[in-house]
Structures are given as C-alpha cells and as structure tokens.
N, C-alpha and C positions, 0 to 999 in steps of 0.2 A: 739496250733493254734485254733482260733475261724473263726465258720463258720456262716455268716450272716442267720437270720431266713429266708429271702429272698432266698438266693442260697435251704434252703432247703424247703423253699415252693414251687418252680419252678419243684422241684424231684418228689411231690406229687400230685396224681390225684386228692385227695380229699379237699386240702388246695384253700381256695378262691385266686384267682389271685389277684396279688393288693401290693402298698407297706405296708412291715414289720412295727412296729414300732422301732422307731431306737434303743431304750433303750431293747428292745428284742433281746437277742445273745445265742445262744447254744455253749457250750466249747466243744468241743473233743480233744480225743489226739491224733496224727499221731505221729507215729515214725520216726525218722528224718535218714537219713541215713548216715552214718559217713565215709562210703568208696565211693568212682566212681563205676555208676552203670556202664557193660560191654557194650562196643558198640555195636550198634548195626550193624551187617553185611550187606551192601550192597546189592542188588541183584545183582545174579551172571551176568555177562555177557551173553548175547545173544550166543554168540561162545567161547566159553572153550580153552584156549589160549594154545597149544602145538604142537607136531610134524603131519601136516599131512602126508601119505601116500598114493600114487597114482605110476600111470605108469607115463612114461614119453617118447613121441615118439621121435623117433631121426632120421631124414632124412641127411644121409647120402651117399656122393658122393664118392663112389668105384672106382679104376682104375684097381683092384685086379680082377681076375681071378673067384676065387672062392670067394665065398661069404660068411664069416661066423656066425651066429647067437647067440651064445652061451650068457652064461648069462656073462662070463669073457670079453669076447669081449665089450659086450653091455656095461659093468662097465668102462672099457677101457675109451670106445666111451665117457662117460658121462663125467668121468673126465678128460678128454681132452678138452670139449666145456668149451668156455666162451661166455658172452654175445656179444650180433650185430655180431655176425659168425656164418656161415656156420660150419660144420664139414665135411674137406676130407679126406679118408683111401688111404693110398698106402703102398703097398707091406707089412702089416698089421700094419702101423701105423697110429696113427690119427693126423689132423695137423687143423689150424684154417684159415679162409678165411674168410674177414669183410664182412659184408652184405651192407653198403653203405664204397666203396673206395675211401674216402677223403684222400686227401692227407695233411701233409706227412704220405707216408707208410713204415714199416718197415718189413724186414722179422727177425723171430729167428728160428735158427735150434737150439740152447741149451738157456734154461731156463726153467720157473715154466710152460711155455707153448709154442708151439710151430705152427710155421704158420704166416703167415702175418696179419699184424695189420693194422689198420687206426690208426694215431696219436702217439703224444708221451704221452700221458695219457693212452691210451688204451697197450702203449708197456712198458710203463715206470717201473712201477709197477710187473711185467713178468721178468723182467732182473735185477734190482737193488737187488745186496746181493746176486744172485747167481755167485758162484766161475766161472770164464773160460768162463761166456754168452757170447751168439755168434747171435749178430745183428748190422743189418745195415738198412739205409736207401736206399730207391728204387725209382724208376718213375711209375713202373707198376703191378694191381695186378697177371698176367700172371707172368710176371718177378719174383718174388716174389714166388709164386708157384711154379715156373720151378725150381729155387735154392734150395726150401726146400726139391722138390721131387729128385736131386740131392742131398744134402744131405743124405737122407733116403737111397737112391741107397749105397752109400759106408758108412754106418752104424755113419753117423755122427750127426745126428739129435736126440736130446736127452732131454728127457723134463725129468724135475728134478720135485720130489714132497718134 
C-alpha cells in the first residue's frame, strides 16, 4: 500500500504545511490480514440480566385462630397467590380473592389455583387440563368465598401443582 507524502507530512511537526508534490509517494508495506478480526464486545449493560433476590411481603387475610408464621407456611402463602388478588387463609389453606370483581366470576375449589376469580381469562387457564376441576360461575364475590370456604370446611378444595 502507498501512503501519500501528504498524509505523512500532516504526522510531522517539523515538515512545512502545504501540498505534497503529487509525483512524491513513500511505499510501505502493511500486512494485510487474511482472517476476521474478533468483534469487538459491546459494553455490558447497565444492569446484569439474572435472578433477583428480595423478601416479598404478603398481606394476608386470616379467619384462622392461630396465626402461623413459619417459613413453610409463608411458601404456602406465595404459591398460592396469583396476580389482581388478594390472598385468604382458612383453616390453614390459602385461597384467592380478585382485587377488582368484574364480573363474570367464577369460583374453583380444584385446580392449579384456588379461590374466585374475575373473568374467564383470569379462570380459564387455572382449570383447563386439570383432571376433575371444579368451577363454576357466580353473581357474587361473598358467594364465591362462602363456597370455597365450604369447600375447605369438608376437605374438598384442592389446588393441584
């Protein structure tokens, strides 16, 4: 490759500014490279993409007696909740209760989750492909509560994982 006297007059302090003459060329030789140079990596992200770890508080509506705390319990609790609910315990089970009750509602005492629902989006997905589910459709979310916590009373409410 050749490199104009120009490009190397520009490099030097002591060379007068000014154009080269054109019939003036200095040859050198660069080595050519015959492979892909490696990319070059990105900068990392701001925030390192993985699991975080934190608490997670869970307000929880008791009807139980005694109150339990434990860390089994509290695993219980969590995987029991789904989103836009509430979480209620009775007589140490946990059940779900929508946070806004559009209708239609449904209750389930057997499926992936258990507790009245808003919607059939929200219930749908909870009862399809489990064996024997067990819901229905309601007018109230009282109503709906009072069935599941029957339920729970004669050991029939049963959330499948």
């Amino acid at each position: 490759m050749a490199i104009s006297v120009v490009l190397l007059a520009r490099s030097d302090p002591d060379t007068p500014k000014g154009p080269a003459p054109a019939a003036s060329t200095t040859n050198i030789s660069v080595p050519v490279p015959t492979t892909k140079a490696p990319s070059v990596p990105s900068a990392a992200p701001d925030v390192a993409p993985g699991w975080v770890y934190g608490s997670v508080t869970l307000l929880a509506d008791s009807d139980d007696e005694k109150d339990s705390t434990d860390d089994e319990d509290a695993s219980n609790a969590a995987s029991s909740l789904v989103d836009a609910s509430h979480i209620h315990r009775y007589r140490g089970k946990y059940f779900n209760v929508p946070i806004n009750d559009k209708v239609p509602l449904y209750y389930i005492t057997r499926g992936r989750y258990i507790g009245v629902f808003s919607g059939w989006d929200a219930t749908g997905p909870k009862v399809l492909g489990v064996s024997h589910a067990i819901f229905h459709k309601l007018n109230t979310v009282e109503q709906g509560i009072m069935i599941v916590k029957h339920a729970i009373e004669r050991g029939k409410a049963v959330q499948i994982v």
